[in-house]
Every structure is written in structure tokens, then in C-alpha cells.
DOPAVEX-965814 format. One line per 5 residues: their letters; for each residue x, y, z of C-alpha. Coordinates in Angstrom, 1 decimal, decimal comma. Layout:
BEGIN
A> X/Y/Z  ...
***
This chain:
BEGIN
XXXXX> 12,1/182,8/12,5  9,5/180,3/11,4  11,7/179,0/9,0  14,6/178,2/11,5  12,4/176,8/13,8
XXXXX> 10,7/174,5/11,5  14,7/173,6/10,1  15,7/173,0/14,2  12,2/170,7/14,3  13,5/168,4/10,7
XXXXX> 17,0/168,3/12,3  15,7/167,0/15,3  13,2/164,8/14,2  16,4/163,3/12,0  18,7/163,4/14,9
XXXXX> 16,0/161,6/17,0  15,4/158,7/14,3  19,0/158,5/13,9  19,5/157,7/17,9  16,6/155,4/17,8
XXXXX> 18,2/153,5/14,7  21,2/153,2/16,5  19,8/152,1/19,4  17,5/149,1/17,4  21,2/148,6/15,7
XXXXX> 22,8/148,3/19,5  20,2/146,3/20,7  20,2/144,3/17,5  24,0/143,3/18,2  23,5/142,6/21,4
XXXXX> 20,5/140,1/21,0  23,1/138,4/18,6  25,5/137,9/20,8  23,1/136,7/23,7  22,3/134,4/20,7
XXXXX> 26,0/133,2/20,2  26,2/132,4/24,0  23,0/130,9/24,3  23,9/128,4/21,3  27,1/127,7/23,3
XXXXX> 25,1/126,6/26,1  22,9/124,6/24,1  26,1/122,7/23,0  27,1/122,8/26,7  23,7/120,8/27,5
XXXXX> 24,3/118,3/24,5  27,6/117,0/25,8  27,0/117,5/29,7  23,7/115,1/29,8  25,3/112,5/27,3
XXXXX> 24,2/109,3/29,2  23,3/111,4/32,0  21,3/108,1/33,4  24,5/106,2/33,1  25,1/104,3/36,5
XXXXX> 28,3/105,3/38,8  30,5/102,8/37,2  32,7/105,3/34,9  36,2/106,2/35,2  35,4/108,4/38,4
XXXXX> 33,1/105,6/40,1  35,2/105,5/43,1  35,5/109,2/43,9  31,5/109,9/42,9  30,3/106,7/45,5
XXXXX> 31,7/108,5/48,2  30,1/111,6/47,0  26,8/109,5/46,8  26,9/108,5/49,8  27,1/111,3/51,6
XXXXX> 23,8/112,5/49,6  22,1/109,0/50,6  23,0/109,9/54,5  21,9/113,4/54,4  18,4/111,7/53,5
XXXXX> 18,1/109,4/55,4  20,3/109,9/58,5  20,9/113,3/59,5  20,5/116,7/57,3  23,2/117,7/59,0
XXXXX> 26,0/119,2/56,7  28,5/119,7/59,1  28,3/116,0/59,3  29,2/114,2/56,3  28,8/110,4/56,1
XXXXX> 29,7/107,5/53,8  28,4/104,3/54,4  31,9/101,7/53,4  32,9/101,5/56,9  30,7/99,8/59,0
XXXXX> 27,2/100,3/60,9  28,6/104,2/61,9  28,8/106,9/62,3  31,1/107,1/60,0  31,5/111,4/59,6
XXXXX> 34,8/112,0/57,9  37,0/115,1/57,0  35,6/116,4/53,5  34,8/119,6/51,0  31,4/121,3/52,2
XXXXX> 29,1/119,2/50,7  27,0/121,7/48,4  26,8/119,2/45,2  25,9/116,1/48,0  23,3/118,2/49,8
XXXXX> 21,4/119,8/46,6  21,3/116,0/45,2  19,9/114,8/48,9  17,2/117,1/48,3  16,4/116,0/44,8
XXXXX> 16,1/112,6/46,9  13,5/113,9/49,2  11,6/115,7/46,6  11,4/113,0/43,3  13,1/110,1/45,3
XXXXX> 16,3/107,9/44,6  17,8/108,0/41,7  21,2/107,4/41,2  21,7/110,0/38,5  20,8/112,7/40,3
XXXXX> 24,1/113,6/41,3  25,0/114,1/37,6  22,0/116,3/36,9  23,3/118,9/39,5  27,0/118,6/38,2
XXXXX> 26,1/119,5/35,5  24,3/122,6/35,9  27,1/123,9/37,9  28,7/123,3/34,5  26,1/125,2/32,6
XXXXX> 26,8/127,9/35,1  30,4/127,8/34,6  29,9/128,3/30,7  28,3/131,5/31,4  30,9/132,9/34,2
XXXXX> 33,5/131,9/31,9  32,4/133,4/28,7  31,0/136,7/31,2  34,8/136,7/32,4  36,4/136,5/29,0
XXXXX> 34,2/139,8/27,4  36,0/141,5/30,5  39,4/140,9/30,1  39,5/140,1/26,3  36,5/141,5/24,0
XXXXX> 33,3/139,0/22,9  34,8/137,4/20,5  36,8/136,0/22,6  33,9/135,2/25,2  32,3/133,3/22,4
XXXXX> 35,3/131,3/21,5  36,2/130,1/24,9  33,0/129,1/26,0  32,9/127,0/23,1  35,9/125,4/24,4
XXXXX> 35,2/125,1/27,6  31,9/123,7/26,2  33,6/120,9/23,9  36,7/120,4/25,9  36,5/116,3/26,6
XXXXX> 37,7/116,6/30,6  35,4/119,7/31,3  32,1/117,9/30,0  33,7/114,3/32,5  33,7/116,4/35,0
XXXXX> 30,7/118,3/35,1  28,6/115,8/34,1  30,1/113,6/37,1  28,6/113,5/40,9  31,8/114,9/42,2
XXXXX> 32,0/118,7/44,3  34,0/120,0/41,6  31,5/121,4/39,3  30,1/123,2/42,1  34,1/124,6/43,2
XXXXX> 34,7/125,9/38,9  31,2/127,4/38,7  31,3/129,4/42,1  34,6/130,5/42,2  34,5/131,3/37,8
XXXXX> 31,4/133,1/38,8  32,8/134,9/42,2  35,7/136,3/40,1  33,8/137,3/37,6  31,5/139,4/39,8
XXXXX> 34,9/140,8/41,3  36,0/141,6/38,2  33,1/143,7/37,3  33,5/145,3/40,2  36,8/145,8/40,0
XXXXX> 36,1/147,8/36,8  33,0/150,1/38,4  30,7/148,2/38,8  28,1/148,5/41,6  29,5/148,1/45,5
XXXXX> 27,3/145,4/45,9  29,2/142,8/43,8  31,9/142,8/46,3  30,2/140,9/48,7  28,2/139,0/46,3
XXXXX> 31,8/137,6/44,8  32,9/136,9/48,2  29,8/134,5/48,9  30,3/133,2/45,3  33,8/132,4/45,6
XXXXX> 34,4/131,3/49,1  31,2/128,9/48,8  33,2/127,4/45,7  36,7/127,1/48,2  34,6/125,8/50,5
XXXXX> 33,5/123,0/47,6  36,7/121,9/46,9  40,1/123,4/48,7  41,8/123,7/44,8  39,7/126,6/44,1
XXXXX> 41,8/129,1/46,6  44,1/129,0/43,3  41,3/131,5/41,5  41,8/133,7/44,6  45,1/135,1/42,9
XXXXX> 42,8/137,0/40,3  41,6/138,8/43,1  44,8/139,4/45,0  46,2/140,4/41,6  43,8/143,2/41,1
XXXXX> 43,7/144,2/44,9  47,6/145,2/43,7  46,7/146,7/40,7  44,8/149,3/42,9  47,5/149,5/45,6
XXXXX> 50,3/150,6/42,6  46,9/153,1/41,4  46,9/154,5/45,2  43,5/153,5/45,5  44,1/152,3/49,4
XXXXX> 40,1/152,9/50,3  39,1/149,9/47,2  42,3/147,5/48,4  41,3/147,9/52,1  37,9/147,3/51,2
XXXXX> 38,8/144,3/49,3  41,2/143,0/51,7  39,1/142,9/54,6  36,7/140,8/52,6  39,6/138,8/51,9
XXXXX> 40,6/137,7/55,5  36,7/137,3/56,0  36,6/134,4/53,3  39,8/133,1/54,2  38,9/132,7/57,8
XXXXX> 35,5/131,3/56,8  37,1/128,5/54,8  40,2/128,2/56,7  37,2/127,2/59,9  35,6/124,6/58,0
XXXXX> 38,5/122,7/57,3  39,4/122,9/60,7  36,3/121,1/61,8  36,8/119,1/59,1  40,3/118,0/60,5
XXXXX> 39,3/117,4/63,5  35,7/115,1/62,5  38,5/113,0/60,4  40,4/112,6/63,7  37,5/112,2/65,9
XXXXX> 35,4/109,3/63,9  36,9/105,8/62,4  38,0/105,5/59,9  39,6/108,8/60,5  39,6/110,0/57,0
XXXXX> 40,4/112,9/55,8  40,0/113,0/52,3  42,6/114,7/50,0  45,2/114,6/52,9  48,4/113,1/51,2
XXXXX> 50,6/113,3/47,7  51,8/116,7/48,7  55,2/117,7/48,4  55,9/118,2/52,1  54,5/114,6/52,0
XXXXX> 56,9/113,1/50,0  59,8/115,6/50,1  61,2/118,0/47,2  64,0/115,5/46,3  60,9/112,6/45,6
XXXXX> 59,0/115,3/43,5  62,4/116,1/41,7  63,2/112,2/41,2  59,5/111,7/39,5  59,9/115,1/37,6
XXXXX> 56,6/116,4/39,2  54,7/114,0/37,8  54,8/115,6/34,2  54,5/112,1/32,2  51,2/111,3/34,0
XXXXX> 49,8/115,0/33,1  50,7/113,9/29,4  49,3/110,7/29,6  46,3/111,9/31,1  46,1/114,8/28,9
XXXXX> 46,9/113,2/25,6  44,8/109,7/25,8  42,1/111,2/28,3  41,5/114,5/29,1  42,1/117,2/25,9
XXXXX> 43,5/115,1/23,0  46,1/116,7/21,0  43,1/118,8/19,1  43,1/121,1/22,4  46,5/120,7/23,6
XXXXX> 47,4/122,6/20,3  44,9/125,5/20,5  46,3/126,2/23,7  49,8/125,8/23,0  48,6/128,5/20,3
XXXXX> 46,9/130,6/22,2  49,3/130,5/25,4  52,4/131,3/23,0  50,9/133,7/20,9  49,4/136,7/23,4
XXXXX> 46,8/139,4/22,4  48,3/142,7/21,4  49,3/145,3/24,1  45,9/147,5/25,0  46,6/151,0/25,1
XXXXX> 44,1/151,4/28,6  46,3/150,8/31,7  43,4/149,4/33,2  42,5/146,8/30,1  46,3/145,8/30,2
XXXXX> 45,5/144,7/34,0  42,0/143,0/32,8  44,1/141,4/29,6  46,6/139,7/32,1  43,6/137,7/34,3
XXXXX> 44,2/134,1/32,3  47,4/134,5/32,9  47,7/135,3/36,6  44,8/132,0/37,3  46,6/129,7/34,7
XXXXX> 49,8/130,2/36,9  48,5/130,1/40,0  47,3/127,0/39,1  50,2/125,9/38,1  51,7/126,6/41,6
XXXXX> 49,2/124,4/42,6  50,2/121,6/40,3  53,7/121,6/41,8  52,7/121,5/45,3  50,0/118,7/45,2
XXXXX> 51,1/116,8/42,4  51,0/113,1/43,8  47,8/113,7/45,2  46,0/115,7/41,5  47,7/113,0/39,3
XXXXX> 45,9/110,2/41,5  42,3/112,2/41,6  42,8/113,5/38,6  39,7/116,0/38,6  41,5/118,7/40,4
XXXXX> 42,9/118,9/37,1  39,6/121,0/36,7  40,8/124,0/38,4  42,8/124,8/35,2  40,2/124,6/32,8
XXXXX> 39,0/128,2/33,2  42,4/129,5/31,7  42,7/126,5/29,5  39,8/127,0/28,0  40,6/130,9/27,7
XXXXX> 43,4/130,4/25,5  41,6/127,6/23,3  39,6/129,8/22,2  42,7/132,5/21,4  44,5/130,1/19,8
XXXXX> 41,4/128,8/18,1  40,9/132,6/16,7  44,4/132,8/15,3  44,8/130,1/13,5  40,9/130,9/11,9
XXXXX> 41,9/134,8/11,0  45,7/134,0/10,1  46,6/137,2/8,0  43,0/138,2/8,0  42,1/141,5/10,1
XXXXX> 38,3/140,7/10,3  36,3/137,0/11,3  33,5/138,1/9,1  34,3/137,0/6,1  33,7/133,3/4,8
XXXXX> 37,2/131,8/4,6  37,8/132,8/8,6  34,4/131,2/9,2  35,3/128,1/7,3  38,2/127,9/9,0
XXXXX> 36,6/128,1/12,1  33,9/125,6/11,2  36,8/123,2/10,3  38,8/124,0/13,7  35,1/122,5/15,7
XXXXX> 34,6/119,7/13,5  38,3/118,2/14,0  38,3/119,5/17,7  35,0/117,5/18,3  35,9/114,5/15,7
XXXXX> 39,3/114,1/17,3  39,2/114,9/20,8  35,5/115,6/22,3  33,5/112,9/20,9  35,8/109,7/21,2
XXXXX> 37,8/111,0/24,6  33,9/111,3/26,4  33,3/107,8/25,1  36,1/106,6/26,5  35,7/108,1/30,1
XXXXX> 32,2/106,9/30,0  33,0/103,4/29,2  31,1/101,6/32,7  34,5/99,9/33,8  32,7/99,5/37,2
XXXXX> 29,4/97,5/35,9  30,4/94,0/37,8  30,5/96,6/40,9  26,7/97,7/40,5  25,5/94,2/39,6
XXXXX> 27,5/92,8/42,7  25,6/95,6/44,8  22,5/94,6/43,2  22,7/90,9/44,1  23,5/91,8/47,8
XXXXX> 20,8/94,0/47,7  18,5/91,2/46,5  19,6/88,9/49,4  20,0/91,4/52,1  17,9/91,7/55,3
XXXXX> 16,9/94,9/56,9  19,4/95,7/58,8  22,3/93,4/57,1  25,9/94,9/57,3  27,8/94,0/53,7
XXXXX> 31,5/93,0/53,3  32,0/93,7/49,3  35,1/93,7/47,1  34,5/95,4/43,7  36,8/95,1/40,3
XXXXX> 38,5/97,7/41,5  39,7/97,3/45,0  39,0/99,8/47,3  35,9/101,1/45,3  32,8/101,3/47,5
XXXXX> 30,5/100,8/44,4  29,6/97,3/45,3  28,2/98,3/49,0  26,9/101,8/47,4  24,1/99,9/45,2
XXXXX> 23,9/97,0/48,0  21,7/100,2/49,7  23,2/98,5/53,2  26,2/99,8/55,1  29,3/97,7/55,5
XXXXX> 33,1/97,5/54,7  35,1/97,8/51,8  37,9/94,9/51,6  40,4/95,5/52,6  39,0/97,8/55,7
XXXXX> 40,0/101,4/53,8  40,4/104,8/55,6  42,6/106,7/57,5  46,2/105,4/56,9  45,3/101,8/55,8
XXXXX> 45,8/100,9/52,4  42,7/99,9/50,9  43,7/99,7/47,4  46,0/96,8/47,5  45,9/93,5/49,0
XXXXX> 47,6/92,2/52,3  50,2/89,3/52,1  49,4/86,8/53,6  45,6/85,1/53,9  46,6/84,9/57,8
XXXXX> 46,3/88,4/58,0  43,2/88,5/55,5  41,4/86,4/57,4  42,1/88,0/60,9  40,4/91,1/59,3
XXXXX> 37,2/89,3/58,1  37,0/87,4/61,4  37,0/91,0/63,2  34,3/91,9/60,4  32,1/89,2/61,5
XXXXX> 32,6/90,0/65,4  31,4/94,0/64,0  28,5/92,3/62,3  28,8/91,7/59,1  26,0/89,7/57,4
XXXXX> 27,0/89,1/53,7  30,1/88,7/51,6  30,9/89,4/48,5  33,6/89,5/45,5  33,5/90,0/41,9
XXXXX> 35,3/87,2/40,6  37,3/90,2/38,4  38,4/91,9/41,5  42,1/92,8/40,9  44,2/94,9/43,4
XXXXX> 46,7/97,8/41,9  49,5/95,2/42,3  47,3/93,7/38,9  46,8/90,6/41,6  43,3/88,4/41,6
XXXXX> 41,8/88,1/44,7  40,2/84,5/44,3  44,0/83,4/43,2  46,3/85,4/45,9  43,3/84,9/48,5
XXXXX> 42,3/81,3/47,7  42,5/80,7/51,5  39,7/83,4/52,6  37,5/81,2/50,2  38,4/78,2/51,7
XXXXX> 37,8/79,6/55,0  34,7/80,9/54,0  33,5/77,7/52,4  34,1/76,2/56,4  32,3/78,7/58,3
XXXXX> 29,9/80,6/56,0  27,1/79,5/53,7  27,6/80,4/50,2  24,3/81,5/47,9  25,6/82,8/44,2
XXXXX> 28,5/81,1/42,6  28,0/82,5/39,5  29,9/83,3/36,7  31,3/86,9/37,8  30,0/87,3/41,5
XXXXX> 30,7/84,6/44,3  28,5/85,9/47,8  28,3/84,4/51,2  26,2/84,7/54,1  28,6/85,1/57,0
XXX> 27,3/83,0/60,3  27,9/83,5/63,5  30,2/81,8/65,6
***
């Protein structure tokens, strides 16, 4: 008897150190894939606050002004985020029809806090980005296995239009982070995870619709799964998820109500995002321009991805994962799939209007960046049935350095390049002559781009007057019409006027060669105080 219980106390001692070396051994693995992720973000901050200070004069300066202003009038005119203002159509108020302004009303508050700094915007992009790395590679471990996690929030990490765009003072960083992260949280959910995330993914995701209207697309995850448990019988769970459903579809489907109706209620009755859409221009147009699919390759090959990334996920997207033998992991397996094709029926409905703002590209790169990393994974193992061995991770080493060498490194450079810069210093020399109080009339490099009057730190006008349905990229005729709409300027009160000597309309036309008579009239009834070699500025008298 003593001898068997003294055996029973050695097993048990052995069984007990066994268990507690398993758990050091599971705990072990698990701080090395928190490692993996946590170097992944690391590279995620590397690239994201590359010239993080860099002035609004990239490739996106037109869309982030308007963003930045709107931050600037939360500040200093009304907190008001049901009210958002820009500041390039006169005195005000100038509320127009936009995205709930999360990104704009974070950066506002960095303004109160630290003051004005133009590249706060960017800061707060990009930790949305930061956040989206972690949904992402969260998401992935669900559907896929971590392997798979780690390799496509590398991607997404490294991928050339992801690290633009999140490190940009646009809304949607803020749109991929909180609906990534709201499907996530479904997801989990979805696969037993506490009754709380349900509503927590609901807040997540309909804050990122909210952010920007292309983020609905992400919603198919969800609907896709709230079928998966409708085939299952599981009618309690789908009710349960579609009544939170109709609750964030009727929460975003009310602010772009109000939304609609400010852009109809306020000059310049803007409502931004509102045209390019195929009931815009009609199927047969779409058709005619083949859906825009030579822009998306232009864009993707000399901008976005490079052909680096366009090949991953041609590899990955053509070459699927093998069948799971769980009913429920072949559902999970199927989630890039479902997003990436939703998207896609996103594409073909707004084309015009993605291919001219061509961040709601960034919709697709949760999906995109999902089957980088597959395809990145294939063509490292090949015929190889583990990644631990050192050819697979040479391979893999010399998948990053081309991706990066090819694609990452000289595509960012290129979007980063300050095309805008004769904008800012117009803007700065107005800002130099301004009054308190002065209304600016300023004409950028890019017509239609508010940069100029953004750094002026005045209000005033765009020229031509832009919003609503007036062209503002392009300019009129005649210089009879030109100069019927600066004379109705000055009776508004404008103060100052301003071109860069470079500004060049989308019709590639000059302004101080197809408008030689504004300057002319100018030179009659204004007083001109910089003729320099890129900027030309008047101060506009009264009659």
C-alpha cells in the first residue's frame, strides 16, 4: 500500500512537471508569435511615418485639404461634428455633405491640445493603420492559421498604396481599421466567442461605414456568416445578428441623410463623393470605357502595388488553401474571398468616381493583402511541407527584399514627391500679406486644389468657384466669363489674389496664357505686390 501510493505520488509529480513544461512550451510559442506580430508592426511604423512632417502637397493634396480643413473649423469655429466645414468657398458657412469626420475631429483635438500643426492629420492616419495591421493579421489566424496572419500583415505592412494611404490625412484609414477590426470581433464571435463582441463589432464597424461609405462592402463578411448559421438552423444567432444589422444600417443610412440634406441646404451644395456612379453615367458608358480597367492597371502598376505584389496575389488568389475538413473552418477559410468580391461589386458600381479618388481603392486591401501573403507562402515552401527549414526562409527573405526593392520603397517615393509645393508657398505668401479678416481668391498648380487658401490660414475661393455642380477643375472659355466671376468675388469680399505662375487646368491649359485678360484686368483695377518668379498676387480694391 505504501509502495503504490508513493508510485501514484512519482507519477504525479511527473505528470505535473510534464503539464507545466508544456505549458512554458505553449506559452513559449505564443510569446513568439506575439513577437512576429509585434516586428510586423514595427515595420508598419517605419514606412507609415516616412516623412510624416511632409507638408500636404503629395499626390493626395487636394482630397487631404479638405480633410484639413474641416479639422481647422472644428477648432476654431464650431466642435460641432454634425457640421462639417471647409474654408475654399467664401466667408461661410460653408457645412457640406461628407463622411463622419472621426480622422478630422481626433486631429482638431490634437490642435487644441499641442496646437497647429499641419502633420497632425498624418499622425492619426496612421495609427488607424497601425490598428488595421493588427485586425488584419487577428482576422487572418481565424480564417487561415498564423502563418498566414504573419504573412499578410507583412503585406499589408509593405504594400506601397496601404502605407499612401494611412499615412495620408484622409477618413480612410479610420474606415479600414474600424470596419477590419469590427469584422474581426464578429468573426470571433461568430466562432464562440463571448456575447459581448457582437455589439462591440457593431460599434466598430458601423463607426468605420460611417468614416467612409466604401466600407459597407466589408458588411458582406457578416451577412455571409449570418447565412452560414441560417443553412446550420441556428435562427436564435442570425436573428440576433440581424437585428444588429438593421440597427447599423439605419444608423449610417441617417447620417448620410443629414448629410444629403446639409449638401443641399449650404453653398456650395456639395456633397462629396456624389458622382462617377454607373446610374450616373449609364451601363452602356461603363461598357464603352470597359469599367475603367486600364486606369486600375495604370494605377496599380506605376503607383499603387508594382508588379512585385500584383504577382503574389495573382498567386495567392489562383492558388487556394486546401479544403479544411471542419464545416465550420471551410466557412472561416472562404472570408477573403466573400470581402475581395464584394469589393469588387463595388468597383463595378462606382468606378468613375474610385478611379478619380483613387483611395477607395483601400477598401480592397484587407483581402489583397490576405492573399499576398498566401501567394507569398507558396512560392517560399514550393515542394517543401514545412517553412522551418533554411531554404523556405531564404526564399522568403528574398520574396521581402525584391517586394520592398521593387515595389515598396520606390512606389512611396513617388507618391510622396510634393507635386503641390508652389501651392503651400503661394498660401504662405498670402498668409504673409493678409489682414485679419482678409477673404483669399488663390489658384494653385493644380486647379481646383484648395492647398493655396488652406496654408493662406484665411477663408476664400478656389478659382474657378468649385462645388456643387460647377466644374472647378478646368477653366471657363472665355476671359468675359472669368472675369464676371472675380468681379462677383470682389462684390463677396475678397481681399487678395493669387496664381501660381504653374497653374495648369486638366485641359494641360496655363492660366496666365488662356487668362491673359483677368491679368490685364487686374493690372487696371487691383494693386499688384509679388511678381515673382512662380507666384503673381494682387490686392483686390474696391470699386
Amino acid at each position: 500500500m505504501t509502495d503504490a501510493r508513493g508510485l501514484n505520488q512519482v507519477e504525479g509529480q511527473q505528470y505535473q512537471h510534464r503539464t507545466t513544461s508544456r505549458s512554458i512550451a505553449a506559452r513559449s510559442y505564443i510569446s513568439i508569435d506575439t513577437a512576429i506580430l509585434l516586428g510586423i508592426v514595427f515595420i508598419a511604423i517605419v514606412f507609415r511615418f516616412y516623412k510624416i512632417t511632409l507638408p500636404l502637397v503629395d499626390g493626395f493634396s487636394w482630397r487631404q485639404i479638405s480633410t484639413a480643413m474641416m479639422a481647422d473649423n472644428f477648432q476654431q469655429r464650431s466642435w460641432n461634428i454634425f457640421f462639417p466645414e471647409v474654408s475654399w468657398s467664401g466667408p461661410g458657412p460653408s457645412y457640406q455633405g461628407r463622411e463622419f469626420q472621426i480622422v478630422s475631429y481626433l486631429t482638431a483635438l490634437l490642435y487644441q491640445l499641442f496646437g497647429w500643426h499641419d502633420w497632425f492629420g498624418r499622425v492619426v492616419a496612421a495609427i488607424f493603420g497601425l490598428v488595421t495591421v493588427v485586425s488584419l493579421h487577428r482576422l487572418t489566424a481565424l480564417c487561415w492559421d498564423k502563418m498566414h496572419a504573419h504573412a499578410a500583415a507583412l503585406a499589408y505592412a509593405l504594400m506601397p498604396a496601404a502605407i499612401m494611404i494611412d499615412s495620408s490625412f484622409l477618413p480612410d484609414p479610420a474606415m479600414l481599421a474600424l470596419v477590419t477590426l469590427g469584422v474581426w470581433l464578429f468573426v470571433k464571435y461568430w466562432a464562440g466567442g463571448s456575447g459581448w463582441l457582437l455589439p462591440l463589432a457593431t460599434a466598430s464597424f458601423s463607426l468605420g461605414a460611417l468614416s467612409k461609405p466604401p466600407g459597407i462592402a466589408a458588411g458582406a463578411v457578416i451577412f455571409y456568416l449570418m447565412v452560414c448559421w441560417i443553412l446550420e438552423r441556428k435562427w436564435k444567432q442570425a436573428r440576433l445578428v440581424f437585428l444588429f444589422g438593421l440597427l447599423s444600417l439605419a444608423i449610417i443610412g441617417a447620417y448620410f441623410s443629414w448629410a444629403i440634406y446639409l449638401a443641399r441646404s449650404y453653398p456650395p451644395f456639395h456633397f462629396a463623393g456624389s458622382g462617377g456612379y454607373i446610374w450616373d453615367y449609364g451601363v452602356w458608358s461603363y461598357v464603352k470605357d470597359r469599367f475603367y480597367f486600364q486606369s486600375v492597371w495604370n494605377t496599380s502598376v506605376l503607383w499603387f502595388y508594382g508588379y512585385p505584389f500584383m504577382l503574389l496575389f495573382a498567386v495567392g488568389l489562383w492558388m487556394p488553401l486546401s479544403r479544411a475538413k471542419d464545416p465550420r473552418q471551410r466557412a472561416l477559410s472562404a472570408i477573403p474571398y466573400v470581402w475581395l468580391a464584394a469589393a469588387v461589386i463595388l468597383y463595378l458600381a462606382a468606378a468613375g468616381e474610385i478611379t478619380s479618388n483613387v483611395w477607395n481603392l483601400h477598401v480592397f486591401h484587407v483581402p489583397a493583402a490576405m492573399f499576398c501573403g498566401h501567394g507569398a507562402l507558396l512560392l517560399a515552401k514550393l515542394s517543401s511541407k514545412t517553412v522551418l527549414n533554411p531554404t523556405v526562409v531564404l526564399r522568403s527573405i528574398c520574396i521581402v527584399i525584391v517586394a520592398v526593392g521593387w515595389s515598396t520603397l520606390p512606389l512611396v517615393r513617388t507618391m510622396k514627391k510634393p507635386i503641390a509645393m508652389n501651392g503651400k508657398l503661394l498660401g504662405e505668401e498670402l498668409a504673409r500679406l493678409a489682414q485679419p479678416g482678409d477673404l483669399v481668391v488663390a489658384i494653385a498648380p493644380e486647379v481646383g486644389d484648395p492647398v493655396a487658401v488652406y496654408y493662406s490660414r484665411a477663408r476664400g475661393w478656389v478659382f474657378p468657384p468649385g462645388g456643387g455642380d460647377a466644374e472647378w477643375s478646368k477653366f471657363v472659355a472665355d476671359d468675359t466669363t472669368a472675369i464676371a466671376q472675380l468681379e462677383e468675388l470682389r462684390a463677396q469680399g475678397a481681399d487678395l489674389f493669387g496664381v501660381a505662375k504653374n497653374a495648369t487646368d486638366k485641359e494641360a491649359r496655363l492660366f496666365l496664357e488662356h487668362h491673359d485678360g483677368i491679368i490685364d484686368h487686374l493690372d487696371r483695377t487691383a494693386t499688384k505686390l509679388v511678381d515673382s518668379e512662380n507666384l503673381l498676387i494682387y490686392r483686390i480694391t474696391r470699386p
